[in-house]
Backbone as a printed PyTorch tensor [residue, N CA C, xyz], in Angstrom:
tensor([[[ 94.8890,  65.0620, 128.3820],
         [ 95.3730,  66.1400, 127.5590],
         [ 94.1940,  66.8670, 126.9360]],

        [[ 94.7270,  68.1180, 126.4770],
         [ 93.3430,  68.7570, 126.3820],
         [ 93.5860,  69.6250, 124.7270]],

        [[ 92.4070,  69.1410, 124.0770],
         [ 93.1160,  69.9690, 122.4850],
         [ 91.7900,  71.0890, 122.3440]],

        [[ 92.5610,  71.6690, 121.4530],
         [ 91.9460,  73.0020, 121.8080],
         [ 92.0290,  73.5500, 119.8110]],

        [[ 90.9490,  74.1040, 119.0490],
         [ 91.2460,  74.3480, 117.7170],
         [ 90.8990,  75.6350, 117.1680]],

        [[ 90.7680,  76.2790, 118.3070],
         [ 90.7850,  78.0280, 118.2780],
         [ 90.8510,  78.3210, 119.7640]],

        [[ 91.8260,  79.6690, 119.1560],
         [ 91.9370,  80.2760, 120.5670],
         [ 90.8070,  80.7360, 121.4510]],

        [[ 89.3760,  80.7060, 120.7520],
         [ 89.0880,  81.7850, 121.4180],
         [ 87.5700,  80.8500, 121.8360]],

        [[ 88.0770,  79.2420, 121.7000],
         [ 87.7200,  78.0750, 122.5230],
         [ 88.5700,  77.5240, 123.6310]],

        [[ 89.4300,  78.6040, 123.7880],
         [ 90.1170,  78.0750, 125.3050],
         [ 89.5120,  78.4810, 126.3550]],

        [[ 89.4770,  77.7600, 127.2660],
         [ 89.2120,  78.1280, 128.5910],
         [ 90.4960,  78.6460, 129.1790]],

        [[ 90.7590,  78.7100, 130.5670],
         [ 91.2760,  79.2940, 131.6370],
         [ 92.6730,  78.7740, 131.4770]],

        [[ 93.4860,  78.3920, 130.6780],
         [ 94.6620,  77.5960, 130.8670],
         [ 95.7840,  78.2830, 132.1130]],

        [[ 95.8870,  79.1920, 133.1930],
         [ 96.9200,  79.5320, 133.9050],
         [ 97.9680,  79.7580, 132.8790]],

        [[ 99.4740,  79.6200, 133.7890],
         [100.3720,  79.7580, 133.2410],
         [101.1740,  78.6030, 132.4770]],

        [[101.9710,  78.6880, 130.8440],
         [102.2200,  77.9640, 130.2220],
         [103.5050,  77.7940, 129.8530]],

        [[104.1980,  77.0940, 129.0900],
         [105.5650,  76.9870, 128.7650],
         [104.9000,  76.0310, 127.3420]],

        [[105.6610,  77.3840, 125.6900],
         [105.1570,  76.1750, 124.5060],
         [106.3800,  75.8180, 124.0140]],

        [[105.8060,  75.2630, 122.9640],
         [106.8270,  74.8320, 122.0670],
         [105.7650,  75.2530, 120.5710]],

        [[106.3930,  75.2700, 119.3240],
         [105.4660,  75.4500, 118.1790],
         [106.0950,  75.0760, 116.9720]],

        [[105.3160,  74.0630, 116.2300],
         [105.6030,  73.7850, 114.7000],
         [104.7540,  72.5690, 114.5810]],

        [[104.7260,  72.4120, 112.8750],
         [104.2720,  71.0860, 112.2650],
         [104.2820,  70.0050, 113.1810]],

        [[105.4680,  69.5710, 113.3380],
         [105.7500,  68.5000, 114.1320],
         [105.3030,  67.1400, 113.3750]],

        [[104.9680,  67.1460, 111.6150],
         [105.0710,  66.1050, 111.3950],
         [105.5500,  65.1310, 111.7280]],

        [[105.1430,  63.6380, 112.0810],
         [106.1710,  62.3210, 112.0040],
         [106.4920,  62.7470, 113.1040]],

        [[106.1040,  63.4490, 114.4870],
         [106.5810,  63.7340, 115.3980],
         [107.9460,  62.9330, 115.8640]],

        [[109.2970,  62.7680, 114.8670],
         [110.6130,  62.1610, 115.4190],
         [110.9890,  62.7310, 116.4040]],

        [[111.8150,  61.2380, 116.4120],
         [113.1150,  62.0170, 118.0030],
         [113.2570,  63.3490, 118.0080]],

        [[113.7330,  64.1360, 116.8990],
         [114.2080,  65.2780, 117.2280],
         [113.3270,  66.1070, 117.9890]],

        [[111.5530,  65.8130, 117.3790],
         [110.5740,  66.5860, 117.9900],
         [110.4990,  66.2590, 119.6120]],

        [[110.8680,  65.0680, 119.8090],
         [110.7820,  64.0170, 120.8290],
         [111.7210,  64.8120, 122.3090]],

        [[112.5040,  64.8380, 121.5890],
         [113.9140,  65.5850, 122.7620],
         [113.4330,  67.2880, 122.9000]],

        [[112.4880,  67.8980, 121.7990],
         [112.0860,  69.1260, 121.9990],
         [111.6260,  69.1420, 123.4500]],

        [[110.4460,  68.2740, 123.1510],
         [109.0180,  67.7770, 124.0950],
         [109.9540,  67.5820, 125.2700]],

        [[110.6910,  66.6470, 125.1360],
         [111.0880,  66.3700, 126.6590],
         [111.8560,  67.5920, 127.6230]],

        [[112.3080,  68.3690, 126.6400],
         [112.9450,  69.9020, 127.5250],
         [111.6350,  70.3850, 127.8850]],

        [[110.7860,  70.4510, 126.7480],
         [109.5250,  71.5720, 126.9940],
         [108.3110,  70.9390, 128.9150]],

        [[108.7890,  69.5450, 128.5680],
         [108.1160,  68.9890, 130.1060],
         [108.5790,  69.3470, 131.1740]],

        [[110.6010,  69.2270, 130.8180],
         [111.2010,  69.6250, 132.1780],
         [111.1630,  70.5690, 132.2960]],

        [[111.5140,  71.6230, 131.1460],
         [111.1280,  73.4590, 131.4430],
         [110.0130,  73.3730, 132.6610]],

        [[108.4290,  73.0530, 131.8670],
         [107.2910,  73.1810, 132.6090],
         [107.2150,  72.4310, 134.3240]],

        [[107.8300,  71.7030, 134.0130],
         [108.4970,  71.4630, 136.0140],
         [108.7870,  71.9330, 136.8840]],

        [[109.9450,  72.8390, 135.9740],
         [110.9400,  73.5890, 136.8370],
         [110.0790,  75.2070, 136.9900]],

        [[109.4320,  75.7570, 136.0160],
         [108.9350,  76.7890, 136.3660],
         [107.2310,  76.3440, 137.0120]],

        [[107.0630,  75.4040, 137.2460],
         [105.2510,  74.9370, 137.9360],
         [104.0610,  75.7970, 136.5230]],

        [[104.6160,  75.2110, 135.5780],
         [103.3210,  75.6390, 134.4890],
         [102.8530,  74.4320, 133.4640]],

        [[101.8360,  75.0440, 133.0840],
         [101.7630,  73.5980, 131.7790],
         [102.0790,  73.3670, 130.2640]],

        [[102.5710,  72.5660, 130.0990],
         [103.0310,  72.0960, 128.8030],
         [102.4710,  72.3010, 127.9730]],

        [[102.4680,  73.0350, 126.8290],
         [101.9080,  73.3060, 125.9090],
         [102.4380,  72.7950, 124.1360]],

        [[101.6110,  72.2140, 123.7840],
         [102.6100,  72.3290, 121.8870],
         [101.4610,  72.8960, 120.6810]],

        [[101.5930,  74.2100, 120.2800],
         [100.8110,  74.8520, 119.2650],
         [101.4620,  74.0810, 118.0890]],

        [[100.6070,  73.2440, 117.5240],
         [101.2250,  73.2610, 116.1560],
         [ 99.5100,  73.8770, 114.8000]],

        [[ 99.6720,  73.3350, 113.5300],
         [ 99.1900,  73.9720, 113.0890],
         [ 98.3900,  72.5000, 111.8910]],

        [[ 97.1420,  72.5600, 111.7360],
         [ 96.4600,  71.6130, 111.0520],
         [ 96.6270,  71.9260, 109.2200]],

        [[ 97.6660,  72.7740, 109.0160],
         [ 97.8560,  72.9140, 107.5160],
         [ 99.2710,  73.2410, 107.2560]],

        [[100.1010,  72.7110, 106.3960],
         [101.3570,  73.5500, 106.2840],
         [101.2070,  74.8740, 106.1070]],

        [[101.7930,  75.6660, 107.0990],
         [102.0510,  76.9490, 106.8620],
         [102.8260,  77.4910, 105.4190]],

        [[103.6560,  76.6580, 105.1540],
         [104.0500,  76.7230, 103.4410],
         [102.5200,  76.8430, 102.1350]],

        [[101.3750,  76.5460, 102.6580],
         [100.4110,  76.1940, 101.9350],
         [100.0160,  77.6370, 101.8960]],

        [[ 99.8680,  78.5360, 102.6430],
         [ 99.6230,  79.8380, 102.5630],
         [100.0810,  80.5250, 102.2230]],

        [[101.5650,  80.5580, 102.3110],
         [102.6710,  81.5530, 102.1560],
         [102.8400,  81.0040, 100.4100]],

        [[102.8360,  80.0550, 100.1330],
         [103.1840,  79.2570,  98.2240],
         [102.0340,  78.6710,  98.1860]],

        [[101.0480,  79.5150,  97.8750],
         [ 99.4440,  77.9970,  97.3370],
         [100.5720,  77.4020,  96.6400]],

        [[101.3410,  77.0540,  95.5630],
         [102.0540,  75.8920,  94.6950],
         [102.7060,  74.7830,  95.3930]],

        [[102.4640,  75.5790,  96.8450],
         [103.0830,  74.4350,  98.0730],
         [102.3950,  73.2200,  97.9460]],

        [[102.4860,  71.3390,  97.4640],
         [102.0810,  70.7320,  97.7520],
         [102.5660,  69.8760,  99.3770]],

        [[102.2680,  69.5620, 100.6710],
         [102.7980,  69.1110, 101.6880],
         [102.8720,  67.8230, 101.3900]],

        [[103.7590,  66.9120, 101.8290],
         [103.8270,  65.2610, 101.8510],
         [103.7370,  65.0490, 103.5140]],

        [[102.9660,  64.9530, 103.6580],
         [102.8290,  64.7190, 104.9210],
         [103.4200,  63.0390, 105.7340]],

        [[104.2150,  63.0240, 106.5050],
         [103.6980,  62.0140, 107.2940],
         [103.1000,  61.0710, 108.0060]],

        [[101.8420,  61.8960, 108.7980],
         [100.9700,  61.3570, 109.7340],
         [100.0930,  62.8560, 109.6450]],

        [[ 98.9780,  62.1440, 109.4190],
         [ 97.4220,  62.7630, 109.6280],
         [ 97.7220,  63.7020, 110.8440]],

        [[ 97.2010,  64.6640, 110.8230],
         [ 96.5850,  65.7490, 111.9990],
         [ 95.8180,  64.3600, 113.1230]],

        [[ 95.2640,  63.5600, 113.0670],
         [ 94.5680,  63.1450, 114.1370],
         [ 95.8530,  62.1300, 114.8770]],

        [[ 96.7820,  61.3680, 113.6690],
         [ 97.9230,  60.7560, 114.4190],
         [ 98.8940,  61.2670, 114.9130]],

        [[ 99.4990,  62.5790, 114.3440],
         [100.3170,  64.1850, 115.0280],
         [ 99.4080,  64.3780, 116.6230]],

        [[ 98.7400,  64.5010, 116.4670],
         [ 97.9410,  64.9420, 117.7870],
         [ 98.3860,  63.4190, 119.2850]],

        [[ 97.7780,  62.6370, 118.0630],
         [ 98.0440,  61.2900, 119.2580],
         [ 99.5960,  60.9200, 119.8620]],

        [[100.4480,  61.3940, 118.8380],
         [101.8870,  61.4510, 118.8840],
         [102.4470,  62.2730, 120.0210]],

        [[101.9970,  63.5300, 119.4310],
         [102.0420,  64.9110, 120.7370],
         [102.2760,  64.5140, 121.9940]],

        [[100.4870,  63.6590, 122.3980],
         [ 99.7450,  63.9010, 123.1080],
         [100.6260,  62.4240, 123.8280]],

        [[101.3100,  61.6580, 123.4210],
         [101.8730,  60.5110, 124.2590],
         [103.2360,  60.5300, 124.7990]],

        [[103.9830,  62.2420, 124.0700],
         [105.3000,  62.3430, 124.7520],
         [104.4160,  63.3140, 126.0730]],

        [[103.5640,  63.2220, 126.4660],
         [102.9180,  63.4010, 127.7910],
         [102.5240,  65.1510, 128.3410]],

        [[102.6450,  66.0960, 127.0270],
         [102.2320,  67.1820, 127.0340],
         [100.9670,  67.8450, 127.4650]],

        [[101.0350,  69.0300, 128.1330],
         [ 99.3590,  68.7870, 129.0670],
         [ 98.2130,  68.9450, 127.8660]],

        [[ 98.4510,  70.0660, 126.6340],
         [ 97.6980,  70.6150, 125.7650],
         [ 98.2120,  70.2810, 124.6180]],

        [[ 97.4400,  70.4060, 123.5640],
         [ 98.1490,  70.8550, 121.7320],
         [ 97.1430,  71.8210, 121.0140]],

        [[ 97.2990,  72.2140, 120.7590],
         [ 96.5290,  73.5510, 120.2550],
         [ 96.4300,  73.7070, 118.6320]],

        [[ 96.3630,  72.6960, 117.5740],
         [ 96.3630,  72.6880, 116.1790],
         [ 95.6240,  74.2590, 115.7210]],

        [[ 96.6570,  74.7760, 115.4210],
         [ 95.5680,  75.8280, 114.2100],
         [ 95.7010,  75.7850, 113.0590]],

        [[ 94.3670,  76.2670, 112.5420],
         [ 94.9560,  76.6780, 111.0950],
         [ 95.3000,  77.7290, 111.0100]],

        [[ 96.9720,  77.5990, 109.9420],
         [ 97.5800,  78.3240, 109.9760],
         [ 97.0390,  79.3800, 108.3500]],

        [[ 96.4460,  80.5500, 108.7170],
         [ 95.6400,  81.3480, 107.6620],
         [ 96.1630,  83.0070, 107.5020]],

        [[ 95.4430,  83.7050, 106.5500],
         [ 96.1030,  84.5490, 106.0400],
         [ 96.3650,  85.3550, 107.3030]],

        [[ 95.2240,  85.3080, 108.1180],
         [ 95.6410,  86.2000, 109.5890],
         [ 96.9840,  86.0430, 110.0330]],

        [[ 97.1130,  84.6330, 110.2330],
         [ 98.1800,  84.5090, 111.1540],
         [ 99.5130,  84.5100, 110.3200]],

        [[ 99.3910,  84.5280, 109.2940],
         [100.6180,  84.9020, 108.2560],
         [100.8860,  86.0140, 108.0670]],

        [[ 99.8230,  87.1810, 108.1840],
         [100.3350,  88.4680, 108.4170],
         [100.4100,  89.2460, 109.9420]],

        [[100.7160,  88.1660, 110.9110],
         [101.1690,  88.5240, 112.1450],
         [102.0810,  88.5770, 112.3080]],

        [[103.1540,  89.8830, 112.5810],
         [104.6480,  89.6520, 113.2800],
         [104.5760,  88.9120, 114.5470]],

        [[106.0120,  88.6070, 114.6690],
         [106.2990,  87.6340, 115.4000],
         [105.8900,  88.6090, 117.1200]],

        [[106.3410,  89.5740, 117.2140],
         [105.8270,  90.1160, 118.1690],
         [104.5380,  90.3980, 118.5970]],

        [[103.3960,  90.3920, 117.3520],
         [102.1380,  89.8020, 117.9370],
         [101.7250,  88.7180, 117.6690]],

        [[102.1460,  87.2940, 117.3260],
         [101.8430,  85.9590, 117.6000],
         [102.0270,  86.1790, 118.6070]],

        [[103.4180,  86.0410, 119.4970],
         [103.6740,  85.9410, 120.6890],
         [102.9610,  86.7980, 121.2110]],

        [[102.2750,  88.2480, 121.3830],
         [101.3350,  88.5860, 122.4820],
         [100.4460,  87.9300, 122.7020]],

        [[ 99.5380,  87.2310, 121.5330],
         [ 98.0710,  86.6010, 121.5670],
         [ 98.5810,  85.3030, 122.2530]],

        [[100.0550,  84.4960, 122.2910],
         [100.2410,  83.2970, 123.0570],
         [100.3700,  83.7630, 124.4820]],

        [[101.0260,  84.6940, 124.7650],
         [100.8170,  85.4180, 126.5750],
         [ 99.4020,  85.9930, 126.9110]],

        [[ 98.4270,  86.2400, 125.7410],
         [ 97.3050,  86.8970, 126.7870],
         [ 96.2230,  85.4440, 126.2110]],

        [[ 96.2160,  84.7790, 125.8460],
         [ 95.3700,  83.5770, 125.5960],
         [ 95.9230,  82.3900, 126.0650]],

        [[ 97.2880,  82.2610, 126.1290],
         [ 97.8410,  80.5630, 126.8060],
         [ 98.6070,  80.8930, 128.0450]],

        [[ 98.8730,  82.5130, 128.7380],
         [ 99.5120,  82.6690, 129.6650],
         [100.6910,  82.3960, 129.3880]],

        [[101.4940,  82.2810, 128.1760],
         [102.9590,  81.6670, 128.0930],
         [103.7700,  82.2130, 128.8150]],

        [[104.2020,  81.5130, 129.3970],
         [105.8820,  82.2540, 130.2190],
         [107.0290,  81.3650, 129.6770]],

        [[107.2010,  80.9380, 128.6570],
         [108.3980,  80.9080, 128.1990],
         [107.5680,  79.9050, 126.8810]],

        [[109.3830,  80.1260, 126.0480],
         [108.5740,  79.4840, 124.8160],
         [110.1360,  78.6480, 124.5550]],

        [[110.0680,  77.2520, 124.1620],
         [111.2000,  76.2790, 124.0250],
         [111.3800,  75.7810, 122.3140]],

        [[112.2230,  76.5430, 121.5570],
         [112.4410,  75.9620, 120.1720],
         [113.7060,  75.2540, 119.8850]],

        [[114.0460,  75.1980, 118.9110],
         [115.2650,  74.5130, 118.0110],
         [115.8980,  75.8300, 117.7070]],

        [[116.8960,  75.2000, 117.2610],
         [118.2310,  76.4040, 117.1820],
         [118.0950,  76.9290, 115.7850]],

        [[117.2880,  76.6640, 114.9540],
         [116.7890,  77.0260, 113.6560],
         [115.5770,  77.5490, 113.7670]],

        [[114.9150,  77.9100, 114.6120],
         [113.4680,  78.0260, 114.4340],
         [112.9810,  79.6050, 114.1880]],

        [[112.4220,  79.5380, 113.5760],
         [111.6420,  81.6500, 112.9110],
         [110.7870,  81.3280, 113.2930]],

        [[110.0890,  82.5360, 113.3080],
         [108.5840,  82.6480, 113.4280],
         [108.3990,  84.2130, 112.9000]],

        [[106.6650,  84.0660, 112.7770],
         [106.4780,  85.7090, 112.5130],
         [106.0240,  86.2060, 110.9120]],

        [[105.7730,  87.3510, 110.2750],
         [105.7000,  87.6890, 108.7740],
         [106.7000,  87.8000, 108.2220]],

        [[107.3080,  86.4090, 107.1990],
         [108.5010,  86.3290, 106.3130],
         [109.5640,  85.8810, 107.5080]],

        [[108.9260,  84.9830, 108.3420],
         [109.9410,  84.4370, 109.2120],
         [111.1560,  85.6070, 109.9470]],

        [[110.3700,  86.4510, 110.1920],
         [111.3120,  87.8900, 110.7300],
         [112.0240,  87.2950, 112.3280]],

        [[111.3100,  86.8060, 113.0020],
         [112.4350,  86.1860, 114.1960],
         [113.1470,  85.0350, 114.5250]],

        [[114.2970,  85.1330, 114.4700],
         [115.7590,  83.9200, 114.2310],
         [115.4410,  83.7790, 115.7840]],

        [[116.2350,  83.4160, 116.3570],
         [116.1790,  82.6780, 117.6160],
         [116.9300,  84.0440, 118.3370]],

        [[118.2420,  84.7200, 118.0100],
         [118.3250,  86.4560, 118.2400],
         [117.3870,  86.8770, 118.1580]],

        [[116.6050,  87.4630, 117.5690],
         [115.2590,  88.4820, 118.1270],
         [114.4960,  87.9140, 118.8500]],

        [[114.1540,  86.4630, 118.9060],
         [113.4910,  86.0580, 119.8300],
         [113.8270,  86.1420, 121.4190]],

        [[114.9760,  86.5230, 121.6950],
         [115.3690,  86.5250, 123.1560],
         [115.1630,  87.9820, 123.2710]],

        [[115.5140,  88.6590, 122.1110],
         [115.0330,  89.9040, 121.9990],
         [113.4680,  90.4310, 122.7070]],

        [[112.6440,  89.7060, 121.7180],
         [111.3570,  89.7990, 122.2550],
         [110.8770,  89.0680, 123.5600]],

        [[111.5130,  88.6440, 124.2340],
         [111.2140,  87.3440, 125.3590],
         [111.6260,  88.6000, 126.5950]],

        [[112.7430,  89.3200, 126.0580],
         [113.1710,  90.2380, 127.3970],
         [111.9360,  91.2150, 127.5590]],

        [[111.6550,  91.8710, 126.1150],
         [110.2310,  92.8930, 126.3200],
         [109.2310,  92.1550, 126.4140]],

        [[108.5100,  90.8640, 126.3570],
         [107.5040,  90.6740, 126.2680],
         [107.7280,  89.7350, 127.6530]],

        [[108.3400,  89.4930, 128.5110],
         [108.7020,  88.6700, 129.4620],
         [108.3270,  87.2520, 129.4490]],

        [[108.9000,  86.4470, 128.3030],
         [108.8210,  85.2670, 128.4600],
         [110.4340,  85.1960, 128.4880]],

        [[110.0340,  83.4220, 129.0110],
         [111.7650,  83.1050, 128.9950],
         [112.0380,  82.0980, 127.3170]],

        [[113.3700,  81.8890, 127.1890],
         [113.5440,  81.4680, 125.7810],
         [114.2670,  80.5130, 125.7950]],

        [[114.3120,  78.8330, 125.7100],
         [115.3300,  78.2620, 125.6030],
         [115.2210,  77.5110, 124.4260]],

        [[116.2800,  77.2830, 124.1680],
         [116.9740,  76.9460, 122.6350],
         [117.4810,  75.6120, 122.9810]],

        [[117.0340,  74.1160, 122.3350],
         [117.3850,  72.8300, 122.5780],
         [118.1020,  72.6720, 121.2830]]])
């Protein structure tokens, strides 16, 4: 597996299929994510990807945010990295990427990880002020041509 802690320390990754969040305590629930996000990456011949992020994103958006974390960034990673995912991509999550709409996170994940599809939870936002529900996201998946599945 291959970790990666800026984008713009990636090499050549081809084409990808992610998934993205904390993933504290990486549980089952994260567990059954991972396992769609492997078979997705099967069925379309790409690689597995999981962006998560080495700071609560709550920590930026509320400095008053204190996180209780689970498991360390280095045991999250090892967790990731044993439901058998090809990459994990920890960022920190910073004022940049907090004032990115969701429509350009997702460009910088298609022209830096090659994403062709992206696999979340049926709750999952993304974006400035959490602007895309899992509706705009299929939204943006039709214009930005990724595919979208919802576990």
């Amino acid at each position: 597996m291959e970790i990666f802690d800026k984008f713009n320390q990636i090499s050549a990754i081809g084409r990808s299929i992610l998934t993205i969040g904390v993933f504290d305590g990486v549980h089952m629930g994260h567990r059954f994510l991972m396992e769609k996000l492997l078979e997705k990456s099967k069925e379309i011949e790409a690689r597995a990807g999981v962006v998560t992020f080495s700071n609560h994103p709550a920590t930026v958006v509320n400095p008053n945010f204190e996180p209780n974390f689970i498991t360390s960034l280095e045991d999250r990673i090892k967790l990731i990295e044993d439901t058998g995912v090809d990459f994990v991509i920890p960022l920190e999550f910073d004022e940049t990427i907090s004032s990115l709409g969701a429509s350009d996170f997702l460009q910088v994940l298609k022209n830096q990880l090659g994403m062709a599809g992206l696999v979340v939870g049926p709750d999952f936002c993304m974006g400035k002020n959490r602007e895309a529900d899992v509706s705009k996201l299929r939204t943006l998946g039709n214009k930005l041509d990724f595919t979208l599945d919802v576990v």
